[in-house]
C-alpha positions as CSV (number, residue, x, y, z in Angstrom):
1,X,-59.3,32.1,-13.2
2,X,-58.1,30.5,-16.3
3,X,-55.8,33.2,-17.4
4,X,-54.0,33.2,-14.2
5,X,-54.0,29.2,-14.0
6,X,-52.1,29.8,-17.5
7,X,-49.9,32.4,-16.5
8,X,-49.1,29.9,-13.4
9,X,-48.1,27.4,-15.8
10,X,-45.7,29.3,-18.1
11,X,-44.4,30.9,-15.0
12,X,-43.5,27.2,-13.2
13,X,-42.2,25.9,-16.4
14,X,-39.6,28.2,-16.9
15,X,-38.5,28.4,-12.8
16,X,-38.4,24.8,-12.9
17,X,-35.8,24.9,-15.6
18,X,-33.9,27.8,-14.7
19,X,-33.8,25.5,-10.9
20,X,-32.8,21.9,-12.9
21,X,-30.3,24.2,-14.7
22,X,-28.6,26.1,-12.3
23,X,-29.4,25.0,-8.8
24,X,-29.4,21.4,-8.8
25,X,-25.9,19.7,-8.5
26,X,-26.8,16.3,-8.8
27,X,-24.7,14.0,-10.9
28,X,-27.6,12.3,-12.0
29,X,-29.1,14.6,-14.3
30,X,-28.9,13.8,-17.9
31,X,-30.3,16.1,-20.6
32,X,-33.7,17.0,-19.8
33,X,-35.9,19.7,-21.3
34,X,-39.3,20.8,-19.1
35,X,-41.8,20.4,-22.3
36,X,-45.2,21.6,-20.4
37,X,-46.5,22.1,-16.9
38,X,-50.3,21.5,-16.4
39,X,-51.7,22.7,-12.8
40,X,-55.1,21.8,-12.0
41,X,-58.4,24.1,-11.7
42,X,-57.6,24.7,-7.5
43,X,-54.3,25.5,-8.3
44,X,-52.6,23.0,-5.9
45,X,-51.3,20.1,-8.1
46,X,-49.2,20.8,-11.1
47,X,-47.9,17.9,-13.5
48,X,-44.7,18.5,-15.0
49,X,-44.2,16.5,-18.4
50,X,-39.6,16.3,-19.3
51,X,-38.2,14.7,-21.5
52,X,-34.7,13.2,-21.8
53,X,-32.1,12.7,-24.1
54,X,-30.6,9.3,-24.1
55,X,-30.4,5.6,-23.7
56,X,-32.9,4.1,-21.2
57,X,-30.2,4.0,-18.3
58,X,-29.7,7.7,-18.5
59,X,-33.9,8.1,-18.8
60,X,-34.1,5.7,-15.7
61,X,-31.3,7.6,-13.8
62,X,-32.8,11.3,-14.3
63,X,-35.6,10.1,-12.9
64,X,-34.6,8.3,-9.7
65,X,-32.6,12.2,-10.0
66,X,-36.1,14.1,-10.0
67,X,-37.5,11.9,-7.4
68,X,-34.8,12.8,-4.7
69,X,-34.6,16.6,-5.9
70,X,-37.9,16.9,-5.7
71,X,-39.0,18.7,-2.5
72,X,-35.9,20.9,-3.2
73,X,-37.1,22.2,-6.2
74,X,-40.6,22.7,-4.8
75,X,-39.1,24.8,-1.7
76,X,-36.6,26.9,-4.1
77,X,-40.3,27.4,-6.1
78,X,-41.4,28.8,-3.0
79,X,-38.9,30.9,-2.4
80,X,-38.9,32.6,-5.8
81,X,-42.5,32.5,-6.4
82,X,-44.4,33.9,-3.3
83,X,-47.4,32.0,-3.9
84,X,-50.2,31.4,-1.2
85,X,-50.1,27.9,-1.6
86,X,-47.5,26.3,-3.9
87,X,-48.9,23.1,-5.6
88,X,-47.7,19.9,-5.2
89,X,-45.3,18.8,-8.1
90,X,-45.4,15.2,-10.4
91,X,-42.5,14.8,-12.3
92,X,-44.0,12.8,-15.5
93,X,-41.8,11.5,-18.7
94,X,-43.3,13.0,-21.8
95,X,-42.2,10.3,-24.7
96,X,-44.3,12.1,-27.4
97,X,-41.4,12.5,-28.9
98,X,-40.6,8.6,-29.2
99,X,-43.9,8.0,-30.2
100,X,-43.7,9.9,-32.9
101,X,-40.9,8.1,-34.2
102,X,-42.4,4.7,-33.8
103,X,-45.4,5.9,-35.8
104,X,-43.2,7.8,-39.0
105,X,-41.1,4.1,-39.0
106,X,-44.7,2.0,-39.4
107,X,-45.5,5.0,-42.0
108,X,-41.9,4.5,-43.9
109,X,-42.1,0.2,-43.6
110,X,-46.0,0.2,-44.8
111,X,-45.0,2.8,-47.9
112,X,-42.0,0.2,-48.5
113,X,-44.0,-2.6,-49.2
114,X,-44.3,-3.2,-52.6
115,X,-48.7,-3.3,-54.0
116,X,-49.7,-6.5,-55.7
């Protein structure tokens, strides 16, 4: 069951953005990148973690964007996928990415500081 829970989530990750891509024409969309999907043990929830290139508007805007394409993408899913029951999609930011950043700028101002 966990190989095909596995296969499930490579296999949504890269429909997903082939469908943000290609398929969706809203203006809304800023630079996004589907990092991971993670679908639960029953198969019927799957939590899709993006991130975003850009200022915090452009971050809030894709979002609002997601919300409203949401049910689209799930029924283009299910038309492409031919699942028995196609789970239920949450859109999540992943900011990793800006934690990282936050961390190696404590690392660079604590190796600064000059030792007594």
């Amino acid at each position: 069951m966990r190989y095909r829970r596995l296969r499930l989530q490579d296999l949504l990750r890269e429909e997903i953005s082939t469908i943000i891509r290609r398929d969706l024409k809203d203006p809304g969309f800023g630079l996004i990148t589907i990092v991971d999907v993670r679908v639960t043990e029953d198969l019927r929830t799957a939590k899709v973690f993006y991130s975003i290139y850009g200022d915090k508007a452009e971050k809030e805007k894709t979002n609002e964007a997601l919300k409203r394409s949401r049910g689209y993408i799930k029924f283009l899913l299910g038309q492409r996928l031919k699942l028995k029951i196609m789970p239920d999609i949450h859109f999540v930011i992943d900011d990793t990415y800006e934690h990282m950043e936050r961390i190696e700028e404590i690392f660079k101002k604590v190796s600064n500081v000059p030792e007594d």
